[in-house]
Phi, psi and omega in degrees: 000317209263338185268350160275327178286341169299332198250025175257321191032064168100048198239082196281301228266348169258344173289327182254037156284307215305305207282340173297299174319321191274326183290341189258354186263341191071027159339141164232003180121337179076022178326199070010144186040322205283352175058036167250125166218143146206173200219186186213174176174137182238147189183139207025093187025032183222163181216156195223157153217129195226111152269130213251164173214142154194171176208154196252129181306151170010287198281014171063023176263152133337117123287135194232121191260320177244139179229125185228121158245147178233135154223151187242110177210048201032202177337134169236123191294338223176089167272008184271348202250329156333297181269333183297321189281354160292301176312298150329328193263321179277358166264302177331324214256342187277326162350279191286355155275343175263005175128320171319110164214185156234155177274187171211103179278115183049027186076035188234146165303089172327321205272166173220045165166185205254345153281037182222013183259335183048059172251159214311165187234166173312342199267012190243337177243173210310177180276124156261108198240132170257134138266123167256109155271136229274157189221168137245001148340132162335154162260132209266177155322123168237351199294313183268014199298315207276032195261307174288300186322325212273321171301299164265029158284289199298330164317278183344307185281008201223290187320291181291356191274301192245350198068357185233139182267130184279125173242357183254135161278193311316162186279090175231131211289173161261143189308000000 
């Protein structure tokens, strides 16, 4: 965390996303074993930090046990709707880092509705804690803000979880 906010160069409002994430997440440094990552991402004038704990289950599949986001996505008309659309970005995006997809046969889409996609059911996600920092910024995008950031916070978190780094999505060991 402290070598991306050095890596900000003139970023204030994702830097105190970055530290707001780690103080409501309990950052411990990303040690070794704590199975803590995290990551940041700015996009239409808003900014997110999204810190993940995971670990990989038995079966050497991802587990993602925690999610912490913080965004900054200036004035909010409706911060409740704010957060929901974070929450959403943030099940979509561990959804498409752990394997939910669709194939694609002859350029047509295999799935042909969203149970068939294998995205996460409630008993399956993770404890999500949302922060919207109240702002007076113009107001910047939220629909996909919470979306990019969740593959490499949880990448990051399998890495301090296991020592070994994943660099291909889905998030899998290599055979």
């Amino acid at each position: 965390m402290s070598f991306r906010i050095g890596m900000l160069g003139g970023e204030p409002r994702l830097a105190r996303c970055l530290s707001t994430a780690a103080a409501l997440g309990g950052w411990n440094g990303g040690v070794a074993g704590s199975g803590q990552g995290i990551a940041a991402h700015a996009f239409r004038g808003s900014y997110i930090a999204v810190m993940a704990e995971a670990h990989m289950g038995a079966d050497q599949h991802p587990v993602v046990d925690r999610l912490v986001a913080v965004v900054d996505c200036g004035a909010q008309i409706n911060p409740n709707i704010v957060r929901q659309q974070i929450e959403g970005g943030l099940i979509f995006g561990m959804a498409a880092a752990l394997g939910a997809s669709t194939g694609f046969s002859r350029g047509l889409a295999d799935a042909r509705g969203f149970d068939t996609i294998a995205l996460p059911r409630l008993a399956d996600t993770p404890d999500i804690t949302v922060e919207v920092i109240r702002s007076e910024e113009a107001p910047g995008g939220v629909s996909e803000l919470g979306v990019p950031a969740v593959a490499p916070a949880i990448a990051n978190a399998l890495y301090a979880s296991t020592g070994f780094r994943i660099r291909n999505l889905p998030l899998r060991p290599a055979p």
